[in-house]
C-alpha positions in Angstrom: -312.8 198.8 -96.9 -315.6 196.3 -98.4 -314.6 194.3 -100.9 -316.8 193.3 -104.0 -316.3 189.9 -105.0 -318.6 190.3 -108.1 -315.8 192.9 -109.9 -312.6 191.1 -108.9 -310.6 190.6 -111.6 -313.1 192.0 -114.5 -310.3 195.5 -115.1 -306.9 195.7 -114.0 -303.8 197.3 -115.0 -300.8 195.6 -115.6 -297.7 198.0 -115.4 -294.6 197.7 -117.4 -291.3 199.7 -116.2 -288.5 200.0 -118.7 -290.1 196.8 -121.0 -290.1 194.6 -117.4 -293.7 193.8 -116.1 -293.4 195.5 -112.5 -296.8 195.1 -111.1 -300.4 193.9 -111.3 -303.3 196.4 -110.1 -307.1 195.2 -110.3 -309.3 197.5 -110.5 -312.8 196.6 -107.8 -314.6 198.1 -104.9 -314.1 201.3 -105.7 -315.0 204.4 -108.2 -312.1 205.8 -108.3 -307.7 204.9 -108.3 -305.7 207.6 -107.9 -302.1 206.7 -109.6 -298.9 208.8 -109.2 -295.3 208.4 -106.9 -297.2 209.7 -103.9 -298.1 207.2 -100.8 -301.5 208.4 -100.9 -301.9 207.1 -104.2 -303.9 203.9 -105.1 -301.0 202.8 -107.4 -297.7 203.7 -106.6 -295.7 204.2 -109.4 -291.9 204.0 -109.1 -290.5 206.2 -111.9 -288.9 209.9 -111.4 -290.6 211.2 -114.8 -294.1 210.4 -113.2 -295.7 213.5 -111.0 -297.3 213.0 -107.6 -300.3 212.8 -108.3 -300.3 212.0 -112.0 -303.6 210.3 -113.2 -306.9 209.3 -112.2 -309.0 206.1 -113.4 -313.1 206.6 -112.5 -315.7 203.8 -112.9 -318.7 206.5 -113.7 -322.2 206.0 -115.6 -322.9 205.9 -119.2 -325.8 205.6 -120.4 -327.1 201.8 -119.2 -323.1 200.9 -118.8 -320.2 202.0 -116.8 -317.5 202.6 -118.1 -313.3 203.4 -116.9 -312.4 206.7 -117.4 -309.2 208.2 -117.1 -307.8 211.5 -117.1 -304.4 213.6 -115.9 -304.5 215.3 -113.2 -302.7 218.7 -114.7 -299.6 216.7 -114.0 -296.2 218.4 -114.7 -295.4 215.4 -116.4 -297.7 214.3 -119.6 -300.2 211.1 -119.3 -300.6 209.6 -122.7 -302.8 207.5 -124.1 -301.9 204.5 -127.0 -299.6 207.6 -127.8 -302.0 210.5 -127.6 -301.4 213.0 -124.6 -304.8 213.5 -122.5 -306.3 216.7 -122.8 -309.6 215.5 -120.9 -311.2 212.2 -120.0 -311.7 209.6 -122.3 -313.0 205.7 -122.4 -310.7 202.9 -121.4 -310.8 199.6 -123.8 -309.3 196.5 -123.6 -305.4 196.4 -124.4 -304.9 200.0 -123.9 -301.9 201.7 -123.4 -301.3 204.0 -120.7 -297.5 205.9 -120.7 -296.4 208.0 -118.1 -292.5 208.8 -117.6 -290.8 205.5 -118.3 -293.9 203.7 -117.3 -296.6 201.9 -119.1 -299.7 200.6 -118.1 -301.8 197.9 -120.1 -305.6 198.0 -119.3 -306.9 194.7 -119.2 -310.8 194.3 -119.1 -312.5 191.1 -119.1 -316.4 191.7 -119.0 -318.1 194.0 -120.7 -320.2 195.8 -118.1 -319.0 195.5 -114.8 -321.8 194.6 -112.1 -321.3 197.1 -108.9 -323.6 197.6 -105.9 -325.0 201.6 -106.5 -323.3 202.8 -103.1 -319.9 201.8 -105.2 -320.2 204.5 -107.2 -320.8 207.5 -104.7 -317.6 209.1 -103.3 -317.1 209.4 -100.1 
């Protein structure tokens, strides 16, 4: 997997279990980070109230920025966001509150337009 120095460190999630800071995700060199308890998942999330395959975060075009999405994945469990379950996509700012079982994530996000190559963005 190439790595793209240029958005290391600009978005990353940092993930609270229980009040406890568990883990640090950033957030570069790719469009997309699948989150849930499964393997195959980008971040791994310990916690038996969190599905599978619970979330998804997208770096996607809008307008002349890009922007995080996220969105559940139809989990059995709800994804919420700053309190509000997700009924479709929406915009990740700064200090943003992710909550999924007993897990929270905080979205940190330190620029405000991250600069990616254009082959970043198309799935493979």
């Amino acid at each position: 997997m190439t790595c793209f120095p240029d958005l290391d460190k600009q978005a990353w999630l940092i993930v609270h279990s229980q009040g406890t800071a568990v883990g640090k995700y950033h957030l570069s060199g790719k469009a997309f980070w699948k989150i849930g308890r499964a393997s195959d998942c980008d971040i791994i999330i310990h916690d038996p109230y969190v599905s599978r395959h619970q979330a998804t975060i997208e770096l996607r075009p809008r307008g002349n920025a890009l922007v995080y999405l996220i969105r559940d994945n139809n989990s059995r469990n709800c994804t919420l966001l700053n309190g509000t379950p997700l009924s479709d996509e929406r915009v990740l700012h700064h200090g943003d509150i992710i909550m999924m079982g007993d897990t929270d994530l905080t979205f940190r996000y330190t620029s405000p337009t991250p600069s990616v190559p254009p082959n970043v963005l198309q799935r493979f």
